[in-house]
C-alpha positions in Angstrom: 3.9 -29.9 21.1 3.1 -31.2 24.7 0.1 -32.8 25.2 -0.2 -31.0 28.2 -0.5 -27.0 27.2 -0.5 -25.9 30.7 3.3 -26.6 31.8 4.1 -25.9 35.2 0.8 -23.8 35.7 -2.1 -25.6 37.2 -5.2 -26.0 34.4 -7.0 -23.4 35.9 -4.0 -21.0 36.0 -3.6 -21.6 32.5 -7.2 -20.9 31.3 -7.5 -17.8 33.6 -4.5 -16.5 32.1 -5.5 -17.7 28.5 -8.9 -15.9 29.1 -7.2 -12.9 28.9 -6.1 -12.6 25.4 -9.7 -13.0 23.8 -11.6 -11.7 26.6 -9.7 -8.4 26.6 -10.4 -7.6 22.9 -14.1 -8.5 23.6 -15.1 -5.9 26.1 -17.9 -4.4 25.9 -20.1 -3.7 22.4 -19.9 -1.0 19.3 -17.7 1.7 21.4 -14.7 -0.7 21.2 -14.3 1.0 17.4 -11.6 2.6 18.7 -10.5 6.3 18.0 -6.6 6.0 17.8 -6.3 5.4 14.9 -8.5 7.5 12.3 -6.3 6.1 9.1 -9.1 5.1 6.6 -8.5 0.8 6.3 -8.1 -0.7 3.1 -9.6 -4.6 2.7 -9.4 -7.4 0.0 -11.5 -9.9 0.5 -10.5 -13.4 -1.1 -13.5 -15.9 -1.8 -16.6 -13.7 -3.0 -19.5 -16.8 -1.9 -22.2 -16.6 0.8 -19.6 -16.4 3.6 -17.0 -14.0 2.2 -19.8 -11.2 1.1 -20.7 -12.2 4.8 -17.3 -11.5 6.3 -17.1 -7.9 4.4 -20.8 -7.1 5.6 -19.5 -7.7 9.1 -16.5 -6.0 8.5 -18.4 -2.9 7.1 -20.8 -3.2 9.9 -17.8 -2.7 12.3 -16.4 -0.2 10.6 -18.4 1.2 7.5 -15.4 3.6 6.6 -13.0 0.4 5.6 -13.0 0.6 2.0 -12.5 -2.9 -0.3 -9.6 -2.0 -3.2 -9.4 -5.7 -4.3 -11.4 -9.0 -4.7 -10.1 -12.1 -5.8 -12.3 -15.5 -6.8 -12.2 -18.9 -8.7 -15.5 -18.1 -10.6 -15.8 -14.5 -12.4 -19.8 -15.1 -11.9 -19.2 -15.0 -7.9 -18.3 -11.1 -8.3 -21.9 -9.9 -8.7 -23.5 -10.0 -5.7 -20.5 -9.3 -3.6 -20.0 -5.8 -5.5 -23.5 -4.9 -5.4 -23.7 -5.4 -1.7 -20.2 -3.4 -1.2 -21.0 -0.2 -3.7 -24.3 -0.2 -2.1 -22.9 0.9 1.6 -19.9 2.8 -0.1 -17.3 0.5 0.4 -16.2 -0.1 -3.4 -16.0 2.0 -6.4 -15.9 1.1 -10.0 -12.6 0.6 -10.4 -12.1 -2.1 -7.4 -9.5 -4.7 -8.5 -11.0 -8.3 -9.5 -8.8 -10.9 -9.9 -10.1 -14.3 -10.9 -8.7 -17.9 -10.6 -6.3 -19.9 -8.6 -3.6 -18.0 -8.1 -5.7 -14.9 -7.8 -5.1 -14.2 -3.8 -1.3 -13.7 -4.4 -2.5 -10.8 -6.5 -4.8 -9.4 -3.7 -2.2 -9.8 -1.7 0.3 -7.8 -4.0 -1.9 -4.5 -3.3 -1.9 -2.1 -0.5 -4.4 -3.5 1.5 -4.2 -3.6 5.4 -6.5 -6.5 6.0 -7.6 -9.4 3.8 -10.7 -11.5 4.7 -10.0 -15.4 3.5 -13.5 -16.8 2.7 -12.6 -19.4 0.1 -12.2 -23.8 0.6 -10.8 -24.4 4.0 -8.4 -26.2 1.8 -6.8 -23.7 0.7 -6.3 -21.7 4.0 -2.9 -22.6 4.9 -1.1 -21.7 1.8 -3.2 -18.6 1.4 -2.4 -18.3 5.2 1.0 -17.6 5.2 1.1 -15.7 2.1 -0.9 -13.5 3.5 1.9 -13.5 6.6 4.8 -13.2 4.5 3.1 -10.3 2.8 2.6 -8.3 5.8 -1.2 -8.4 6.1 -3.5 -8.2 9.1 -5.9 -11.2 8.3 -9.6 -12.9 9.1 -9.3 -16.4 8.2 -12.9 -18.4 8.5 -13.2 -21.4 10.3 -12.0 -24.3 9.2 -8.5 -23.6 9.3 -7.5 -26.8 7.0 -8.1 -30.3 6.3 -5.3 -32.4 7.5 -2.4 -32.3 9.9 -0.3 -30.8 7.2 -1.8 -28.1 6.9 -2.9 -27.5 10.0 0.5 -27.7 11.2 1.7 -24.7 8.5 -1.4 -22.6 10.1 0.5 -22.6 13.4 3.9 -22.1 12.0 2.0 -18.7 10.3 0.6 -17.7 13.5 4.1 -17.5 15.3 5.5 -15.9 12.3 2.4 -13.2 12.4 3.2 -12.9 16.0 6.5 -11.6 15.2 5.8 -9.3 12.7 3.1 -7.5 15.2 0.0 -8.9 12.7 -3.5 -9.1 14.3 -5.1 -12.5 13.2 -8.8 -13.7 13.9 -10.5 -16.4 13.1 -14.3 -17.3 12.0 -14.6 -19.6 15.7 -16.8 -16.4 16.8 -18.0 -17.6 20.1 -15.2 -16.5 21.4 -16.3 -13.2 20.7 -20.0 -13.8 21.9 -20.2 -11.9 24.8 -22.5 -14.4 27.1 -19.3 -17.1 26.2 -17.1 -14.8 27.1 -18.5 -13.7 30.5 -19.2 -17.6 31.1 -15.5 -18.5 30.0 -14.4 -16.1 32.7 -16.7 -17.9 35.9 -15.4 -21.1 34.9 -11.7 -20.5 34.7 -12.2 -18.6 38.2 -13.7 -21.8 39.4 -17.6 -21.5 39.9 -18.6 -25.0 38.8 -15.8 -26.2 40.1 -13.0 -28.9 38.6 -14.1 -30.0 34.7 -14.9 -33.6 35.2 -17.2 -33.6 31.8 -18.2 -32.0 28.3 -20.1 -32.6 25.5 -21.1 -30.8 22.5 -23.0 -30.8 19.3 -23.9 -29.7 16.0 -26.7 -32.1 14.6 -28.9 -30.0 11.7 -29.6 -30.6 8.1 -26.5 -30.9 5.3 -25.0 -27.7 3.7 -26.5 -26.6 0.2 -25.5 -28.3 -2.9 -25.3 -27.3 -6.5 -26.1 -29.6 -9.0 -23.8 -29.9 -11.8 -24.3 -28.1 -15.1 -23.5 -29.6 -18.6 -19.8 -28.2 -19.3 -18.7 -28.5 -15.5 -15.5 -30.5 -15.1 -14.9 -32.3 -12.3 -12.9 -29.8 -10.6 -15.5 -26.8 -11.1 -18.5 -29.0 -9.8 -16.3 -29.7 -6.9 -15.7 -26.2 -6.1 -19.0 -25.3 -6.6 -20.4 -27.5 -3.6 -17.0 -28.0 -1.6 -19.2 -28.4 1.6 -19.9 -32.1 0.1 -16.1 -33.0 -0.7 -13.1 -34.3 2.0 -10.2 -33.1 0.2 -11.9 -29.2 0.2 -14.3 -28.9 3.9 -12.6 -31.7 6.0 -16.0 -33.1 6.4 -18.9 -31.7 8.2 -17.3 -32.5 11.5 -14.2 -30.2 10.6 -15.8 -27.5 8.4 -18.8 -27.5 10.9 -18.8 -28.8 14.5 -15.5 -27.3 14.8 -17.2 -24.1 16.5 -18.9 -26.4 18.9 -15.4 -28.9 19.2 -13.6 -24.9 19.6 -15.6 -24.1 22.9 -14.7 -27.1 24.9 -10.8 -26.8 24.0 -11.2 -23.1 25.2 -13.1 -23.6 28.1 -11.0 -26.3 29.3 -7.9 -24.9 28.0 -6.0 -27.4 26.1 -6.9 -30.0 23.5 -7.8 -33.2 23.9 -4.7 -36.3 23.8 -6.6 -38.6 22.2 -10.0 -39.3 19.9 -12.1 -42.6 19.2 -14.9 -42.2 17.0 -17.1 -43.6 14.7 -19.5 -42.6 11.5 -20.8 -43.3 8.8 -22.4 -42.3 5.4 -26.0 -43.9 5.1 -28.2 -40.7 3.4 -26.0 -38.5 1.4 -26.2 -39.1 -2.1 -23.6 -36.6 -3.4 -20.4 -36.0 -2.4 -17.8 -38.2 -0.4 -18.5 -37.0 3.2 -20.2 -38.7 6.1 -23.5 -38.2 7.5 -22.8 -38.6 11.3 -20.4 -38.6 13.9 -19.5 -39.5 17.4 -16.4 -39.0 19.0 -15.1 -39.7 22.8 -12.2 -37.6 23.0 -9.9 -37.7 26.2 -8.4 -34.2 27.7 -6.0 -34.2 30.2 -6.6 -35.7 33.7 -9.0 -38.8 31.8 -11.5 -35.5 31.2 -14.0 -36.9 28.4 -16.0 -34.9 26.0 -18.8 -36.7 24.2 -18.8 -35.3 20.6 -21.8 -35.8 17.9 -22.7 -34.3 14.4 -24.7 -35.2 11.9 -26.1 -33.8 8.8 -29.7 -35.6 8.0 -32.9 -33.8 7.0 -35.7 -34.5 9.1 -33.9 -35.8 12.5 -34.0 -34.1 16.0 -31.3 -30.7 15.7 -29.2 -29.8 18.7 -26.5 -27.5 18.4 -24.6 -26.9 21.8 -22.0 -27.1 24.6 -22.5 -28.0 28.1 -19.7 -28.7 30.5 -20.2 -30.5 34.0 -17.8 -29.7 36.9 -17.3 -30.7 40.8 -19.6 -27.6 42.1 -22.0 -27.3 39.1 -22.7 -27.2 35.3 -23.2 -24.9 32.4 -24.3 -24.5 28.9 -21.7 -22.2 28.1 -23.2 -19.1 26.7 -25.0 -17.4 29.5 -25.7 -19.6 32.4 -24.5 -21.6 35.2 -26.2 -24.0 37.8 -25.0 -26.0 41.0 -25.5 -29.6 40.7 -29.0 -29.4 41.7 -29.8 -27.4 39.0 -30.0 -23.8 40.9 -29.6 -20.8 38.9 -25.9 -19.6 40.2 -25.3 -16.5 37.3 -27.2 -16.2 34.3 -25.9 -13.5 32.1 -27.5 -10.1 31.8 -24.9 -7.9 30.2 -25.5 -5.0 27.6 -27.2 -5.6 24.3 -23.9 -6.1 22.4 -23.4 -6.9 18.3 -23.6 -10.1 16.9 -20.9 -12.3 17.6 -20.1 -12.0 13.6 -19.5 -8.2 14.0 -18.1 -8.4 17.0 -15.0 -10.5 15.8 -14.5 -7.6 13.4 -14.9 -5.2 16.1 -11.5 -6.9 17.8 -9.6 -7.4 15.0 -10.1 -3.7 14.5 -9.6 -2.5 17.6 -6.6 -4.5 17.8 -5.1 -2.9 14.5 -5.9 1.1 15.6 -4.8 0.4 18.6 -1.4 -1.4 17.9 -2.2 -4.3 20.2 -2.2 -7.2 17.8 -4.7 -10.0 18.6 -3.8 -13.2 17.5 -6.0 -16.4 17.4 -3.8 -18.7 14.3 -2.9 -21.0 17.6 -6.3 -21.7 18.9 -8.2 -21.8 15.7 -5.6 -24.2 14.3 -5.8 -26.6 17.3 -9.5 -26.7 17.7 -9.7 -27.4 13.5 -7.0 -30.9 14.5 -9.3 -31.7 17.1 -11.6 -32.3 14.7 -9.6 -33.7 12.3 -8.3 -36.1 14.7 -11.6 -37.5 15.7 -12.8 -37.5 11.8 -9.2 -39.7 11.6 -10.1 -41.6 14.7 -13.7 -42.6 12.5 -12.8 -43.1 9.4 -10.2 -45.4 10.6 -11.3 -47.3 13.3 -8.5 -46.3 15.3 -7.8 -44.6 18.3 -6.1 -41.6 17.5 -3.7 -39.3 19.4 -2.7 -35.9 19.2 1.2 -36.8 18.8 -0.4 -38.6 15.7 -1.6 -35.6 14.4 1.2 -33.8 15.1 3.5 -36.2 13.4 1.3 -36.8 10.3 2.2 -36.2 7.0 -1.5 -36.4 5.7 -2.3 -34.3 3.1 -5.7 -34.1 1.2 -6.5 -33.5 -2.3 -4.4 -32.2 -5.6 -0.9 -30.5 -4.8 -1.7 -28.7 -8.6 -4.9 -26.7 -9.6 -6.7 -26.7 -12.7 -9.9 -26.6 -13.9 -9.8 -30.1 -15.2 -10.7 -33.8 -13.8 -10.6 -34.6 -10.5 -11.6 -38.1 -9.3 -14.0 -38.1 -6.3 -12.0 -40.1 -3.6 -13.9 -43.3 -2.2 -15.4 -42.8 1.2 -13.4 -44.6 3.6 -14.4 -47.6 5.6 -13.1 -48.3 8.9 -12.0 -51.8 9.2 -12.1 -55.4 7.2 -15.2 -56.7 5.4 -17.4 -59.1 7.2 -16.7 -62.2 5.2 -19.7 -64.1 4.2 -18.6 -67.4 5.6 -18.7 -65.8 9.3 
């Protein structure tokens, strides 16, 4: 892949025309249910934790005809709440399909659903991924995408092959459904704050939950159980996380960065292998820098955002722009639309009745190796480049499943001790 994703179109060419692809699916709020195609819409939904009974609640509140046929999860316990929540609008009968274990999304995936909603480790997304591809299913994947350049890489490869097969794909990066982004993404690929010279962007808030382990748990099941806190199965806070903030900037400034140098560390978590922090100076085309933090501590300042500086003015992304003075030049006052979670459902929708597939594998798997690449670039001490990435064979965690041990890998350390004698 070039470094360079604009070719022979200038950058703002490139991001006008990109624009179009989400932008068009995101117009306007509920009435883009669209009436094409009355066919009632069968779901699965594969990973039944907080985020996947999410996903089919947004789903359902896109569409509350879509029925769920099939459910798949690790744990059996997982299935309670998530059928209680579904029988409870009408989307699930009694005799919905459970399948439980590792292998139990090839079995979703072996009914007659149209759509399957992939809520489970971001680990296990790019296998899952392009099963769900090869079985000819319209998909919403959450955010992140992977873990590593592997299988990152085998996200895209799924993405060209879903193209072909006319498959609508969308992702959990939902600000580009968010209709104050959208409108903003639009002003500054037409140019009002003028050339990108800057970005930065954040997620700095408390860690995810975590679940203490039981007596009985093996390794593997604690693992699972509170996979924000493991490498091998979130990619770290920075991947599984600050990838929505990490997402904006590649979309606003159209391409990902060429090259990450970043730094971190692990100085309050006592659980888990993950880092607390980090900070990462990517470089975009043209020597554009983007100043990149995270960090998961209790009790420390919280700032979760995006802000992008050009030659005519700045914004914060999601609703307003100002000259260099710090003038009000447009501040969004569209309709009352959905949330941005409902939204993203309303397009993958709309792009199924209406035979237009909408496709987001390529973005979604480039914004989740940006992150990757900086996490590489800090847990390294390296400077890191996309051609890196692209050429890694980096691959994270066990290559078989079971519910058995699995050791905790060391957190890594950038460098070379400091020898005592210096």
């Amino acid at each position: 892949m070039k470094n360079n994703a604009t070719g022979d179109m200038s950058r703002r060419q490139f991001i006008r025309t990109a624009a179009v692809g989400t932008a068009a699916a995101s117009i306007g709020p509920g009435i883009l249910r669209a009436q094409e195609d009355k066919r009632p819409l069968k779901a699965g939904l594969i990973g039944c934790g907080g985020r996947g009974s999410g996903a089919a609640r947004d789903l359902l509140s896109a569409d509350p005809a879509v029925q769920f046929i099939a459910i798949a999860d690790l744990f059996e316990d997982k299935f309670g709440r998530t059928l209680d929540g579904l029988k409870k609008r009408g989307a699930a009968t009694d005799d919905i399909l459970q399948f439980v274990g590792f292998d139990a999304y090839e079995k979703v995936l072996d009914t007659d659903v149209d759509i399957v909603l992939m809520a489970t480790p971001p680990h296990f997304r790019p296998a899952q991924f392009a099963a769900a591809v090869d079985a000819g299913k319209h998909v919403f994947m959450e955010k992140p995408v992977a873990v590593d350049p592997v299988g990152a890489r085998m996200i895209m490869d799924a993405g060209e092959e879903a193209k072909k097969k006319g498959l609508s794909v969308v992702a959990g990066t939902q600000r580009r459904h968010e209709h104050p982004y959208v409108e903003t993404q639009k002003r500054v690929a037409d140019g009002m704050i003028g050339e990108i010279v800057a970005m930065r962007c954040y997620w700095c808030g408390n860690p995810v939950r975590f679940n203490p382990r039981e007596p009985g748990w093996s390794d593997m099941e604690f693992q699972m159980r509170s996979w924000f806190n493991f490498l091998w199965l979130s990619g770290d806070h920075i991947v599984e996380q600050h990838v929505h903030n990490i997402d904006v900037c590649d979309w606003f400034f159209g391409a990902h960065p060429v090259k990450a140098l970043g730094m971190g560390a692990r100085v309050r978590r006592q659980v888990g292998d993950i880092y607390d922090f980090f900070a990462v100076d990517y470089e975009y085309a043209n020597g554009v820098h983007c100043e990149s933090m995270c960090r998961q501590i209790v009790d420390c300042a919280r700032n979760v955002s995006e802000h992008l500086v050009g030659t005519k003015g700045w914004t914060n992304c999601k609703g307003e722009i100002r000259d260099l003075n710090g003038e009000m030049l447009w501040r969004y006052e569209g309709p009352k639309t959905p949330p941005a979670k409902t939204q993203e459902h309303i397009d993958l929708l709309k792009s199924i009745r209406t035979g237009e597939p909408l496709n987001e594998a390529q973005n979604v798997a480039e914004s989740t190796l940006t992150a990757i690449m900086g996490r590489t670039s800090a847990y390294t001490g390296k400077l890191v480049t996309w051609d890196d990435m692209m050429e890694s064979d980096m691959r994270l965690g066990p290559t078989e499943y079971g519910l058995g041990d699995v050791p905790i890998d060391p957190t890594q350390l950038p460098g070379k001790p400091w020898p005592e004698n210096v």
